[in-house]
LOKOL-145589 format. One record per residue (C-alpha): residue in one letter; x, y, z. Coordinates in Angstrom, 1 decimal, decimal comma. Last residue first. Example, Ala and Ser with C-alpha at 12.3 -4.5 7.8 and 13.67 -1.06 7.14 Angstrom:
<pts>
S/13,7/-1,1/7,1
A/12,3/-4,5/7,8
</pts>
This chain:
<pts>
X/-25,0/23,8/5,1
X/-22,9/26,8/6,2
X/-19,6/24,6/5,8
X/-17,1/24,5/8,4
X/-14,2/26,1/7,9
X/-11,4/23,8/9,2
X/-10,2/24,4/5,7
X/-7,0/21,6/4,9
X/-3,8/22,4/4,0
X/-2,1/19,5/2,4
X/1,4/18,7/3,3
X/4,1/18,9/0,2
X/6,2/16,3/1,4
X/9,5/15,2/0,1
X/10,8/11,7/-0,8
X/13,8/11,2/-2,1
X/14,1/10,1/-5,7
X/15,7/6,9/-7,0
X/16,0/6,1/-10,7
X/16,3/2,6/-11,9
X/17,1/2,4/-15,7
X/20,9/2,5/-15,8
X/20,9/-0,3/-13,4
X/19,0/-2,1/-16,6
X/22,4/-2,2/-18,4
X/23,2/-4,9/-16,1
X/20,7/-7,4/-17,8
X/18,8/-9,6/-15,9
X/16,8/-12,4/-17,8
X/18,8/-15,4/-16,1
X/17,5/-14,5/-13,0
X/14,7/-11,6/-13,4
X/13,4/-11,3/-9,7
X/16,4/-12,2/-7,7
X/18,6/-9,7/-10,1
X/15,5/-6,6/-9,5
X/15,8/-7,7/-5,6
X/19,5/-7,5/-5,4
X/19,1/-3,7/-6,7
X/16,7/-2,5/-4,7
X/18,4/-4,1/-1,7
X/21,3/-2,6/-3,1
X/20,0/1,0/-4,3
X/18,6/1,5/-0,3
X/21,4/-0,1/1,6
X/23,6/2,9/-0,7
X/20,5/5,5/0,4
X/20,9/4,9/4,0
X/17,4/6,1/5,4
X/16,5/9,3/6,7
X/15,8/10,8/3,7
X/12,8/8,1/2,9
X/12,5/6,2/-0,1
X/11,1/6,9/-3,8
X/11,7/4,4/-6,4
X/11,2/5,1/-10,0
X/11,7/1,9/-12,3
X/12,2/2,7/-16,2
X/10,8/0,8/-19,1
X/12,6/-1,5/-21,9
X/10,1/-3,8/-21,2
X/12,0/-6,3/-18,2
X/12,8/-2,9/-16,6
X/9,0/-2,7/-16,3
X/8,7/-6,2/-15,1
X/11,4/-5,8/-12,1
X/9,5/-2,4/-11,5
X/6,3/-4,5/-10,8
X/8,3/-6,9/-9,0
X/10,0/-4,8/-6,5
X/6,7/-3,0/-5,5
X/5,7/-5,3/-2,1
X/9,5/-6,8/-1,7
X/11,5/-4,2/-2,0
X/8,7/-1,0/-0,9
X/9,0/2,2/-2,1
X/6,7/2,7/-5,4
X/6,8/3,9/-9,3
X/6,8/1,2/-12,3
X/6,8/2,5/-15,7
X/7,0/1,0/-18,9
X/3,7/-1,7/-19,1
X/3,1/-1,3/-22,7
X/-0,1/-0,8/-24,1
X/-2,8/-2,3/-25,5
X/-5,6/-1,5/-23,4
X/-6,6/-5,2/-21,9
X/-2,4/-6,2/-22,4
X/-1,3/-3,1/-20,0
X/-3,8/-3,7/-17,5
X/-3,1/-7,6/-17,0
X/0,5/-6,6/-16,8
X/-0,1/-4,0/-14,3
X/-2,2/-6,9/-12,7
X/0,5/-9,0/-12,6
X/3,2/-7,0/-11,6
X/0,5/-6,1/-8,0
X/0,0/-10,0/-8,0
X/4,3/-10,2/-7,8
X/4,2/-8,1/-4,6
X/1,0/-7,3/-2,7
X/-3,0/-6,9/-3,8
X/-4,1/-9,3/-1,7
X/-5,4/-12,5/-3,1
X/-9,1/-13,3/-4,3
X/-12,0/-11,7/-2,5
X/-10,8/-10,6/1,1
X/-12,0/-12,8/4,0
X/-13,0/-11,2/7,3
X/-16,4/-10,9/6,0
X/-19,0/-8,6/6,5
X/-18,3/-6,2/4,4
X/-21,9/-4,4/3,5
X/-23,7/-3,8/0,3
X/-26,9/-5,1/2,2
X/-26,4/-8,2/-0,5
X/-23,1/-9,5/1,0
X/-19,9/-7,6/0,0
X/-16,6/-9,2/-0,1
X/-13,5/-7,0/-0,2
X/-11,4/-6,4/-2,9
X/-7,8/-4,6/-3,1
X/-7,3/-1,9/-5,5
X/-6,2/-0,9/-9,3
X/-7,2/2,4/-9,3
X/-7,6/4,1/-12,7
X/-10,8/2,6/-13,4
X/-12,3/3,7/-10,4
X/-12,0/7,0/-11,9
X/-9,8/10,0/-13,4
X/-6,3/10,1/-11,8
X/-3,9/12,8/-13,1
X/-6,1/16,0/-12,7
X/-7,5/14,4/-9,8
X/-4,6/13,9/-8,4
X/-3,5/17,6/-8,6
X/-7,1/18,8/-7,3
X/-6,4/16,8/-4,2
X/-9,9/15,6/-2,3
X/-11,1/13,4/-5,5
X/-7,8/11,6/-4,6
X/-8,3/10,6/-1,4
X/-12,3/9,8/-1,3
X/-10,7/7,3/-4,1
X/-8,0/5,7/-2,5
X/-10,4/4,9/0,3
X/-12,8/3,6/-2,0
X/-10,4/1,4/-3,7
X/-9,5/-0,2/-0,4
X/-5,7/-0,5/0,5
X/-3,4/-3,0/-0,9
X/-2,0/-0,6/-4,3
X/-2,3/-0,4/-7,9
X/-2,7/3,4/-8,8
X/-2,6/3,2/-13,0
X/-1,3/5,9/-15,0
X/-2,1/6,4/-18,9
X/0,1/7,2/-21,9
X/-1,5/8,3/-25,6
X/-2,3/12,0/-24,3
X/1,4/13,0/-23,5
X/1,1/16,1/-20,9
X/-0,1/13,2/-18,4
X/3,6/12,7/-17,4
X/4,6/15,5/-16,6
X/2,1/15,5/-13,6
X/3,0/11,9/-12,8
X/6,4/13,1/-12,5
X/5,4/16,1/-10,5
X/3,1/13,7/-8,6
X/6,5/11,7/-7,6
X/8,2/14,7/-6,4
X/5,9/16,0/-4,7
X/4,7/13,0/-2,4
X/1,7/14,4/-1,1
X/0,6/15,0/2,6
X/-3,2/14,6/3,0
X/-4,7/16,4/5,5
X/-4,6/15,7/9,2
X/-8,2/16,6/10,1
X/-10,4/17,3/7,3
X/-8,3/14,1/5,7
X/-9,0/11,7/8,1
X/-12,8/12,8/8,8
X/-13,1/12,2/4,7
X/-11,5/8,4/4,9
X/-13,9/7,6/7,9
X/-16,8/9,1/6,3
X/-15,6/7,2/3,1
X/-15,6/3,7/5,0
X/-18,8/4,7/6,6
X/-20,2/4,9/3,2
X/-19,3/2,2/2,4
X/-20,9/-0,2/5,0
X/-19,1/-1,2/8,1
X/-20,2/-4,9/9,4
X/-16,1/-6,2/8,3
X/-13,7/-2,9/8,0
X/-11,5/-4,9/10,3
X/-10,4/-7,3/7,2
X/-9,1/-4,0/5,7
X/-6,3/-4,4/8,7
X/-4,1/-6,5/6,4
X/-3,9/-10,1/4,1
X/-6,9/-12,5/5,6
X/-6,5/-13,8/2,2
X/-3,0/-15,4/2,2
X/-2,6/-17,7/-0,2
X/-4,2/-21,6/1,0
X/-1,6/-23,7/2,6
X/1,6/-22,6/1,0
X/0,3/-19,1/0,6
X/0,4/-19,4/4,4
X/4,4/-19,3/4,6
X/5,1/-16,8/1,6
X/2,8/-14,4/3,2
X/4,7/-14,8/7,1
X/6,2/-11,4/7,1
X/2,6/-10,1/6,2
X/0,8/-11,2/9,0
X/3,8/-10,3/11,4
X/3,0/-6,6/9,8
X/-0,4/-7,3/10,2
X/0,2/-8,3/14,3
X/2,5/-5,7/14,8
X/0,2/-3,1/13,1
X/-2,7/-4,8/15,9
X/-0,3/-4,2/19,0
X/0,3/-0,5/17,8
X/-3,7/-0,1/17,8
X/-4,1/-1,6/21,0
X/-1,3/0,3/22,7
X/-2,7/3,6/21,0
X/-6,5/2,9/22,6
X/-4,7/2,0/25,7
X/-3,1/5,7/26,1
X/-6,1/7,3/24,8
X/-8,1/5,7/27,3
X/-10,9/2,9/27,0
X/-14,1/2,2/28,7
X/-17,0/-0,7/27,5
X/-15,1/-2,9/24,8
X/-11,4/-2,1/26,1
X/-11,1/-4,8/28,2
X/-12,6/-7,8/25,9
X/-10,2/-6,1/22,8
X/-7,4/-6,3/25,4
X/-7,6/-10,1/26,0
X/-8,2/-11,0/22,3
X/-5,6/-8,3/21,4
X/-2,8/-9,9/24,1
X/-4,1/-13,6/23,1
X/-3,5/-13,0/19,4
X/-0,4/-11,1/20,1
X/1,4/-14,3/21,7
X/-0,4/-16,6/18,5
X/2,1/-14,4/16,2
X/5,1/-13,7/18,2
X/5,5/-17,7/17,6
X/4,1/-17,9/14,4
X/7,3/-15,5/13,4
X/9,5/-17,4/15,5
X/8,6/-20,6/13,7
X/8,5/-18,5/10,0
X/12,3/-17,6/10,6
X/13,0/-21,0/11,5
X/14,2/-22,0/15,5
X/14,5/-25,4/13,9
X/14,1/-26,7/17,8
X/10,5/-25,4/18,2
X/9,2/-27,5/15,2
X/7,4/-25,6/12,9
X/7,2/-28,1/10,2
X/6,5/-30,7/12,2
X/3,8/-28,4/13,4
X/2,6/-29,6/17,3
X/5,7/-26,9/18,4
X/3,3/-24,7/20,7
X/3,0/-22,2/18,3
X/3,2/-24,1/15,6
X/0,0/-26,0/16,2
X/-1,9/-22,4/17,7
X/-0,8/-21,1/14,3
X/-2,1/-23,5/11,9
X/-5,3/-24,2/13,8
X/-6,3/-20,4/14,1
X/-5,3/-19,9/10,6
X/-7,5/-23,0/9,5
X/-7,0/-26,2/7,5
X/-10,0/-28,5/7,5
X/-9,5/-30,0/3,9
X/-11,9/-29,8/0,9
X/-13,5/-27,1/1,7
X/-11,3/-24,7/1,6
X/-10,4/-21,7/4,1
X/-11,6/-24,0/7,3
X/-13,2/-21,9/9,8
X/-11,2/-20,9/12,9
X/-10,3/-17,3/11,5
X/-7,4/-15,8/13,4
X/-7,6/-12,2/13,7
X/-11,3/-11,9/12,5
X/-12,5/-14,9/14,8
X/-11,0/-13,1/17,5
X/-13,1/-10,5/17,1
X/-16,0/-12,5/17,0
X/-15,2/-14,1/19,8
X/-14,9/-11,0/21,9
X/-18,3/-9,7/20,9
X/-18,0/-7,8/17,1
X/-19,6/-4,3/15,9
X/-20,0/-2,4/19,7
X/-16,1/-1,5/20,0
X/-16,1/-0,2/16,2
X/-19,3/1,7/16,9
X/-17,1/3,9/19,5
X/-15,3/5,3/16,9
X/-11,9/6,1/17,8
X/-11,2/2,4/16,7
X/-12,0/3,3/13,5
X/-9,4/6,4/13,0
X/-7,0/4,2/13,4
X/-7,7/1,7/11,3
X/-8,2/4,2/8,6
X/-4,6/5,7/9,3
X/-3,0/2,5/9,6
X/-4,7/1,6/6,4
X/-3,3/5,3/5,1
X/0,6/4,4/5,6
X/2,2/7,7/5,3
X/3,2/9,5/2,1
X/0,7/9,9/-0,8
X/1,6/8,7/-3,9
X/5,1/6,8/-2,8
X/4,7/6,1/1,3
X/1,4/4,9/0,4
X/-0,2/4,4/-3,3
X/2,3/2,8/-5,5
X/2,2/4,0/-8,8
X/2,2/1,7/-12,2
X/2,8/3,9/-15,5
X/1,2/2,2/-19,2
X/3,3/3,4/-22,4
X/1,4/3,4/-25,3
X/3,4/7,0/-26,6
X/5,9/7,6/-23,8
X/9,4/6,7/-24,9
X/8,6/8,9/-27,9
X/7,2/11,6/-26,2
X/10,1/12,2/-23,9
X/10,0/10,3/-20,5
X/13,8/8,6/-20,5
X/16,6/10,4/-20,7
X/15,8/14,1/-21,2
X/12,7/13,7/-18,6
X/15,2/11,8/-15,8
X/17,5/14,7/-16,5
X/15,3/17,0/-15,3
X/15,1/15,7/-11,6
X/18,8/16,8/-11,8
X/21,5/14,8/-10,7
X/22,8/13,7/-7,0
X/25,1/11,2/-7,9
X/25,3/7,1/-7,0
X/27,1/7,1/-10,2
X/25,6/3,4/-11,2
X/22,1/4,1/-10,0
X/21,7/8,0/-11,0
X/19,9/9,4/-8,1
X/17,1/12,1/-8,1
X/17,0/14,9/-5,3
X/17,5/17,9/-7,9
X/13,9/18,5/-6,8
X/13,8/22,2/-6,5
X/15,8/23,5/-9,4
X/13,7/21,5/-11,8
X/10,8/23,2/-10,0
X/11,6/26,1/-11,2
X/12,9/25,3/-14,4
X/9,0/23,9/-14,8
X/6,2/25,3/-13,0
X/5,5/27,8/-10,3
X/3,9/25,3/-7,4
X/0,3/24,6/-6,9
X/0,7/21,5/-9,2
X/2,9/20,1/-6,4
X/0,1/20,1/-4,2
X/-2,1/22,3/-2,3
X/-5,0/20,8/-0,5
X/-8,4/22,3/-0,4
X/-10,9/20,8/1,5
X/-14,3/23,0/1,6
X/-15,6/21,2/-1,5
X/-15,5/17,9/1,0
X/-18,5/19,4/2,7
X/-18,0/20,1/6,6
</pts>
């Protein structure tokens, strides 16, 4: 199958404007706590004059696209039998925990730091603190030796049902990872940040035949309302969007070229602001170590801000879903003058939603908080527009 034969229908496909007005009257006001018209958010805040220099920050999954595409990528790896024949055991567990120093100039280690704590040889993990960050290294170094032991089982015959244990075992195991950020970027920031360390021995392309067997076979469910304001957005020819996100640029990428409505709003590498792997001279990723930090939380702010200074414009718009991981990017757009879109799930309590939201924005700022920037944070519900995809295959 070529990628020409994917087509996926978006937002874009839709009839335009009062139309769609009508269909996403899903936006929240933050101090009514009202259902209001999608349209007003255009009248209030994204007219011409608000937009002109103004630089947009998206969020990628569960904002962009919804669903978690590294657990999609992950998972479509480990139904590739290469994936069982790239590391031996050791290896593999190498990856999880790496037991080489991070710097040179000391012999710290994951594997060290949790295997101490673990069994209470920290004394800053001692087992009677009962911490949040002891039970966390706790639960970590207890999956270690479940996916070290599995990963030696699985290597030669597998079944569906242990092939989904395994792969919920290893999101565990990230999202323990990621829990315990603020704790390792004590000792050396946390560089072994999420499954892309897994892509190690795979070269690109394999990264994008991955990324392409993904979408010819689930699609690619957009986040309508969010690509409609994206969408809008791109009618003013002095503002630009930026996707900053954790995931691999080249993933990103082989997803947007796919949608003809991204693409109309996303252009290039240079409109994806990405984690970075490390590459050795076969063009390969090797290593389990990601170059620099992960793109998470206050780094994803920084780069925005980073962006915004390098084309002179001003960083107005923040757009994600996640507290921690896209709080302080919309923190620093309310700090502008700018607006913060968050998009959450239906299913969740939107009034535990706006607070954590909002508690996070007051953490963030301090003493630079204002109250009148509650009038700025605008919350949309999520709702798919799933991609249909051509299981016509091509005659090539």
């Amino acid at each position: 199958m070529q990628l020409e034969d994917i087509k996926v229908y978006t937002a874009a496909d839709q009839e335009k404007t009062e139309k769609r007005w009508r269909f996403f009257e899903t936006a929240l006001s933050e101090l009514k706590k009202t259902p209001v018209p999608l349209k007003n958010l255009f009248e209030e805040y994204l007219t011409n004059k608000f937009l002109d220099d103004t630089l947009t920050g998206v969020d990628f999954d569960d904002t962009l696209v919804l669903g978690d595409w590294g657990n999609k990528l992950f998972r479509e790896q480990i139904q590739d039998s290469s994936f069982w024949k790239l590391y031996t055991p050791e290896q593999f567990q190498d990856i999880l925990l790496p037991k080489n120093p991070v710097k040179d100039d000391d012999d710290l280690s994951y594997y060290r730091i949790v295997k101490e704590g673990a069994h209470g040889k920290n004394p800053d993990l001692k087992r009677e603190k009962r911490t949040p960050e002891s039970e966390g290294i706790k639960i970590l170094w207890t999956l270690y030796e479940e996916l070290s032991s599995l990963y030696g089982k699985l290597k030669n015959e597998r079944t569906e049902e242990e092939l989904n244990e395994f792969a919920q075992k290893m999101e565990l195991f990230d999202q323990t990872i990621l829990k315990l950020e603020s704790y390792f970027s004590e000792f050396f920031g946390n560089v072994i940040f999420s499954r892309i360390r897994f892509l190690a021995g795979h070269t690109p392309k394999k990264i994008t035949s991955f990324t392409k067997k993904i979408i010819q076979d689930h699609g690619v469910e957009l986040n309508e309302p969010i690509v409609s304001v994206l969408t809008e957005l791109t009618k003013n020819k002095n503002s630009s969007q930026k996707i900053v996100t954790t995931n691999l640029q080249r993933l990103v990428r082989q997803v947007i070229v796919s949608s003809p409505a991204l693409s109309d709003i996303f252009h290039g590498n240079n409109d994806i602001i990405a984690t970075k792997t490390l590459r050795d001279k076969n063009n390969q990723f090797p290593s389990p170590v990601i170059k620099g930090e992960p793109l998470f939380g206050p780094r994803k702010a920084e780069k925005m801000k980073q962006s915004a200074l390098s084309e002179k414009k001003i960083f107005r718009i923040a757009v994600g879903d996640s507290v921690n991981n896209d709080g302080p990017m919309g923190a620093a757009a309310l700090e502008n003058e700018g607006i913060f879109i968050v998009t959450y799930n239906p299913q969740k309590n939107i009034e535990e939603v706006i607070s954590k939201f909002r508690n996070k924005v007051k953490q963030i700022l301090d003493d630079n908080f204002n109250p009148s920037m509650l009038n700025r944070m605008w919350f949309l519900e999520q709702s798919p527009k799933e991609a249909f995809v051509s299981k016509k295959l091509s005659k090539k």
